[in-house]
Rosetta silent file (secondary structure, phi, psi, omega in degrees, C-alpha in Angstrom):
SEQUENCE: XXXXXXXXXXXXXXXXXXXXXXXXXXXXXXXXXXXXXXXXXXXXXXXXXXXXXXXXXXXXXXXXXXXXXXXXXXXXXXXXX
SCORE:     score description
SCORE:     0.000 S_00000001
   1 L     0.000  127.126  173.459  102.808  113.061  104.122 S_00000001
   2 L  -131.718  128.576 -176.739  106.202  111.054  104.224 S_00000001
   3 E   -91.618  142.823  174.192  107.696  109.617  101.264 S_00000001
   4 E  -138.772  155.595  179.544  110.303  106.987  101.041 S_00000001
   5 E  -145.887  122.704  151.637  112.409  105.207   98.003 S_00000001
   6 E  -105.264  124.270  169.927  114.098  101.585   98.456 S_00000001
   7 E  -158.561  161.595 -144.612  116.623  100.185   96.466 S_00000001
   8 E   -79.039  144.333  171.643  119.065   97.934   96.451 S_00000001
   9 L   -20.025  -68.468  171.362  122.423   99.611   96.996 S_00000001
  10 L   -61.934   -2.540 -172.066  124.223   98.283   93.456 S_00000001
  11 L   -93.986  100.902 -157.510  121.475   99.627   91.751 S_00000001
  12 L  -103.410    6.378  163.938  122.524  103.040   90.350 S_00000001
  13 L   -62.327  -70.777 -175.990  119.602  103.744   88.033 S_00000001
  14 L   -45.826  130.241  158.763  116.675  103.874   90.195 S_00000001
  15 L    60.163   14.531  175.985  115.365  106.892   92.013 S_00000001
  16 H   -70.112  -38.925 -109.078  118.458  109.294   91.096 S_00000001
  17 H  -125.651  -51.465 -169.624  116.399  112.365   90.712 S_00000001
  18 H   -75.109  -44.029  177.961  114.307  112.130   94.295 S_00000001
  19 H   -40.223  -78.132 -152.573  117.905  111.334   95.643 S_00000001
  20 H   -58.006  -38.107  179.220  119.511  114.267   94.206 S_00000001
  21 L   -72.332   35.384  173.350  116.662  116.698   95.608 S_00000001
  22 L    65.128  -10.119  170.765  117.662  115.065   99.030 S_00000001
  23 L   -20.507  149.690 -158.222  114.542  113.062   99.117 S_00000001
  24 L   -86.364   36.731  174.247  114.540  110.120  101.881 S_00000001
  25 L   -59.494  130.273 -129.482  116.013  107.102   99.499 S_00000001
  26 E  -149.190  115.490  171.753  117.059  104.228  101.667 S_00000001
  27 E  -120.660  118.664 -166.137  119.762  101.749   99.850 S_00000001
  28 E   -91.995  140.478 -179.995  119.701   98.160  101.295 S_00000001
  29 L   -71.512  -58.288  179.900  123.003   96.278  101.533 S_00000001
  30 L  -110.896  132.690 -168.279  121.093   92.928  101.437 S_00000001
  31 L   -96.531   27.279   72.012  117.936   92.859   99.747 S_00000001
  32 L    10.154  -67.562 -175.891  116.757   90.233  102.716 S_00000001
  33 L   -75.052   22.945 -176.593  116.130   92.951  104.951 S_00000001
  34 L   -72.340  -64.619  127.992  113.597   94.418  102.471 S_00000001
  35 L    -3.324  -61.904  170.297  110.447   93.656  105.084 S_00000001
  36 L   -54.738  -91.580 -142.066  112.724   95.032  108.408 S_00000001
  37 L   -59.636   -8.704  165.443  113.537   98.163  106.451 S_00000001
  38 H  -103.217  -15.823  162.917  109.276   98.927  105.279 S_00000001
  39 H   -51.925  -77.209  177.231  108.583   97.772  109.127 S_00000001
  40 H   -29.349  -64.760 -164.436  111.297  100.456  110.263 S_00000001
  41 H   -72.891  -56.082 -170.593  109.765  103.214  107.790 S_00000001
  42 H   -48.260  -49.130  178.637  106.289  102.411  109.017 S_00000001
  43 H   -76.288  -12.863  150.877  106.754  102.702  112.558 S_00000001
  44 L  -106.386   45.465 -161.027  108.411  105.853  111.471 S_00000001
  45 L    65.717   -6.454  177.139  105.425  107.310  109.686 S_00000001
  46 L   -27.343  101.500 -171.041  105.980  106.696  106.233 S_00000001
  47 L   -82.959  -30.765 -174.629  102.758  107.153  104.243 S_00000001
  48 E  -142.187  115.590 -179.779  104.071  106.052  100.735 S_00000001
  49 E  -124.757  121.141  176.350  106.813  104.004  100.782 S_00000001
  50 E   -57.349  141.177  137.641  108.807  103.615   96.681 S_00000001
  51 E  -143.341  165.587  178.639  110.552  100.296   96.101 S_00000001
  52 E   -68.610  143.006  169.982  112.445   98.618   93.244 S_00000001
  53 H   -81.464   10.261  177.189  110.915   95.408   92.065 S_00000001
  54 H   -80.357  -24.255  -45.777  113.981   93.801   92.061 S_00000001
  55 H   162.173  -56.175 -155.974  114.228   95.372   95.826 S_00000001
  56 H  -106.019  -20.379  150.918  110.076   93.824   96.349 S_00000001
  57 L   -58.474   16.823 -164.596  110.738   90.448   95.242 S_00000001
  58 L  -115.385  -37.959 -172.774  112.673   89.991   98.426 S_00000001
  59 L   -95.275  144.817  170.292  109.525   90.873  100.314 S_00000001
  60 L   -85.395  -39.001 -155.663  106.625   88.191  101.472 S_00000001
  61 L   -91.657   21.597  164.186  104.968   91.278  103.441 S_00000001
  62 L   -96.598  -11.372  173.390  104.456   93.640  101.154 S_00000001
  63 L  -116.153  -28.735  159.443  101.184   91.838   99.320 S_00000001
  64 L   -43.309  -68.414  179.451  100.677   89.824  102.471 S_00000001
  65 L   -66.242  -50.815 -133.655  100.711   92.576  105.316 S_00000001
  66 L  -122.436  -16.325 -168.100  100.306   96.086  103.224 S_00000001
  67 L   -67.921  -31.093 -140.259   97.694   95.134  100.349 S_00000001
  68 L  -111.894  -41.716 -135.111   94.721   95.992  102.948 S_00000001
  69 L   -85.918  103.075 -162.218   96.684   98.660  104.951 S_00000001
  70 L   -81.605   -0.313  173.283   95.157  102.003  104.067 S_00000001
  71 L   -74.442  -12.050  178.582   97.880  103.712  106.636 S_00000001
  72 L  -115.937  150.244  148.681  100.612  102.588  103.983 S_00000001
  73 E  -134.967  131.746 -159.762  100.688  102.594  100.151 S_00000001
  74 E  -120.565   98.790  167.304  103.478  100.699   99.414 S_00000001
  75 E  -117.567  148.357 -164.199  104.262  101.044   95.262 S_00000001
  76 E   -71.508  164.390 -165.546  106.505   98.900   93.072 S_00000001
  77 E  -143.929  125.206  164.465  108.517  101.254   90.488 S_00000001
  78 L   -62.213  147.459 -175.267  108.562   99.534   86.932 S_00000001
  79 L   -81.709 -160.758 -133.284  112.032   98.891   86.097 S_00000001
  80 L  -129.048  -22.732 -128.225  113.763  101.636   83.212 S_00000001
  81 L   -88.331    0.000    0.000  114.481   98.280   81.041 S_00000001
């Protein structure tokens, strides 16, 4: 099983904890490429891929593409607020 966490770069809340235990946390400069970078993790096995929802409102393909896709579970992280 391979785990991933996305979030946008400026965002220094999110996901500190999987970070510090070196966990595979992936910070996007432009939250645009938010689709490329879960394509990119998929095609590199990622079984669970984390993201911010500020981070998943960027993506069309994550309820489009991924809702069905039992080789992915792609889940949204409630925000802290």
């Amino acid at each position: 099983m391979k785990m991933s966490w996305i979030k946008y770069e400026k965002d220094d809340l999110s996901f500190k904890v999987p970070e510090k235990l070196g966990f595979d946390v992936f910070k996007l400069i432009e939250p645009e490429e938010t689709d490329n970078k879960i394509k990119e993790l998929i095609n590199k096995n990622y079984d669970f891929i984390i993201v911010t929802s500020e981070i998943a409102g960027f993506s069309e393909d994550i309820i489009k593409k991924y809702d069905k896709d039992r080789n992915v579970n792609i889940i949204i992280a409630r925000d802290k607020e």
